[in-house]
Phi, psi and omega in degrees: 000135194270154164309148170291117174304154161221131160251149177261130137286108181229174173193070207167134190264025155277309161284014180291294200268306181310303155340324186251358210231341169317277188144029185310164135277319193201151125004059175256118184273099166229170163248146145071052148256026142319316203260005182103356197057131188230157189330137165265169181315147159259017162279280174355296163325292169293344167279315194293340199301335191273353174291149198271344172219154192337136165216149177217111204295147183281129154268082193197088225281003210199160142256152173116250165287158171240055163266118204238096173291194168295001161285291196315324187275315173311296191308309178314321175310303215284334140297329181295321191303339209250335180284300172324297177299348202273296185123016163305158199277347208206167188230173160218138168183189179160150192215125162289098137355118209299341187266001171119301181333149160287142185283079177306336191280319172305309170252000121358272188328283183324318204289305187297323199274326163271035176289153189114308238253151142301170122235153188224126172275142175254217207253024134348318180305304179285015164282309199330134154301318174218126189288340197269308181324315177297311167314265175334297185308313171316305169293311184284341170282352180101015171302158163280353201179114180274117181249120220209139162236042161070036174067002176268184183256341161214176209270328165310305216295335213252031164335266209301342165296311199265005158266354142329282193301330209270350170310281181309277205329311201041225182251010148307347173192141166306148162230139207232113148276162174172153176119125151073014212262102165242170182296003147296314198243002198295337213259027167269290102051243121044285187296326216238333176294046176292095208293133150275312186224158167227169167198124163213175194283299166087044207245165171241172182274133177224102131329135166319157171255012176200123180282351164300316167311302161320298174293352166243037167059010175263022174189135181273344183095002185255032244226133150241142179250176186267136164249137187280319167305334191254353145296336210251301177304334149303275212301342175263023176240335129321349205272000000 
């Protein structure tokens, strides 16, 4: 039986090198991941392009919904150009309907336009009202991957959804769990699941280094850095 993947989430390049030094298999490359991660920097980009195993960059031009009209959808296309160039291996992105569904035809576009490149729908997904319906969109626009924590605030709530989902998938498309996921709690996970890839921060909470910084808005206090114990003690509990 092959080891279980673990992707990392970072959004810094410090959490970059720790993530890899961790023992990540893959990358997912962002900013402002307080907010769920958003598009990364194309200095970032070009720093991750250099890494020894896959990183695949967050597509998101905002925080909050991920419902996109046509500047947002022009702007995203025109990030995966710049993710391409660089030579990252992969995109993440997912787009919503004013009803939560997924916007089949919006990733249709996106899927076609990051063709070459992976893709991972992200957790866009766990908005969706049916799950099976999701599913279906997913496979048929041509992700490689779902990354979902069963529509819960973390991936323990949302068991029976995600043996939903992985039920709808069969071997037609990865189910990715993530939110909340550590070498405490994976093998909870784990007993019920048949897991291939997991994702997780694999972070501690990083205080501000000034209360001024809070107080003049340049820092919200919700900042995590990536750790290396707590990558390396996952991944060997995958194994």
């Amino acid at each position: 039986m092959s080891a279980i993947q673990l992707e990392v989430c970072v959004d810094d390049t410090e959490g970059l090198a720790t993530a890899i030094e961790g023992g990540a298999d893959r990358i997912e490359l962002c900013s402002a991941l307080q907010l769920g991660g958003l598009t990364p920097s194309p200095g970032l980009i070009a720093l991750a392009a250099q890494a020894n195993i896959p990183v695949y960059a967050m597509i998101r031009p905002r925080s909050g919904d991920f419902i996109y009209g046509e500047r947002e959808i022009d702007q995203m296309l025109r990030d995966i150009d710049t993710v391409r160039a660089s030579g990252l291996a992969g995109v993440v992105f997912g787009v919503n309907k004013p009803d939560s569904s997924l916007d089949h035809r919006a990733l249709d576009r996106l899927t076609a336009h990051a063709n070459g490149l992976g893709t991972t729908l992200h957790r866009a997904f766990d908005l969706v009202p049916d799950i099976g319906e999701a599913v279906h969109i997913a496979t048929d626009t041509g992700f490689e991957r779902i990354l979902t924590s069963g529509r819960a605030p973390i991936a323990l709530e949302g068991l029976d959804d995600l043996e939903k989902a992985f039920a709808a998938a069969g071997d037609k498309i990865a189910i990715m769990p993530g939110s909340g996921l550590t070498a405490d709690n994976v093998d909870i996970l784990l007993s019920r699941l048949p897991v291939t890839e997991i994702h997780a921060s694999c972070s501690a909470a990083f205080p501000p280094s000034s209360r001024n910084l809070v107080r003049l808005g340049f820092d919200d206090g919700l900042r995590r850095k990536t750790d290396k114990h707590r990558v390396a003690t996952l991944k060997r509990k995958l194994r």
